[in-house]
N, C-alpha and C positions, 0 to 999 in steps of 0.2 A: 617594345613588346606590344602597347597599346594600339601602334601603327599597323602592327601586321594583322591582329584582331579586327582593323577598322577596313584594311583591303580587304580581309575574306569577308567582311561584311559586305561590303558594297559588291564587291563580282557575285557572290550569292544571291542577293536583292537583283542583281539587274537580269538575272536568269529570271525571275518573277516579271518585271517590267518587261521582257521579249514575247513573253509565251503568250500572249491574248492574238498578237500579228500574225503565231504563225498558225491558228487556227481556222478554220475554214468557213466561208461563209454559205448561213443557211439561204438557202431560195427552196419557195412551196413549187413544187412541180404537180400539174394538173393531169389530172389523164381519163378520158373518156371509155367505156365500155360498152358492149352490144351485145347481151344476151343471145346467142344464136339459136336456143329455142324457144323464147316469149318476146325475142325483138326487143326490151324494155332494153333503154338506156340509162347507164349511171355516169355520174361525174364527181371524179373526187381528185382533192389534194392534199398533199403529205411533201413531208421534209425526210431528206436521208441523213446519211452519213459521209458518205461520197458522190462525188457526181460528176457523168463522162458527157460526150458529146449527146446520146440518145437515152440514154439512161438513170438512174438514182438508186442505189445501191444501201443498201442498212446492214447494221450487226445485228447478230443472236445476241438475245436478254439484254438490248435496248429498246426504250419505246418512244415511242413518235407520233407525234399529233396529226392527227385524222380526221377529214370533213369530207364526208360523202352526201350528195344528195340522191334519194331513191321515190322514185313515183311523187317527185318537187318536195319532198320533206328532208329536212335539212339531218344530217346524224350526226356529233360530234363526239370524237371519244380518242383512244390512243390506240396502239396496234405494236405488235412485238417484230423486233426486225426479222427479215426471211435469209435465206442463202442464196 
């Protein structure tokens, strides 16, 4: 009986030891902006949730770390995922 308690242990535990590999890795993606009527430029970088060949994708009621610079002043804060 002891035996069969120590297998469901262990295949439960190694479901813990799997799960970190199949999580995704973050990269900050940068992206510039142009004001079309003051021409001011901004640059900023954030992390998603997913991410395709052109894009970086977030969920609603996650939040994600945010670094924008505006008029060279640094802004650092979080930001709630979009659709």
């Amino acid at each position: 009986m002891k035996a069969i308690y120590a297998i469901v242990s262990i295949l439960t535990l190694s479901g813990c030891v799997a799960t970190p590999s199949l999580s995704p890795k973050v990269e900050w993606i940068s992206k510039t902006n142009i004001d079309e009527f003051t021409d001011k430029q901004t640059c900023s970088v954030t992390v998603g949730s997913l991410y395709s060949q052109n894009s970086v994708y977030t969920y609603n009621n996650h939040y994600y770390p945010y670094i924008d610079v505006v008029n060279g002043k640094a802004r650092v804060g979080i930001r709630s995922g979009e659709n």
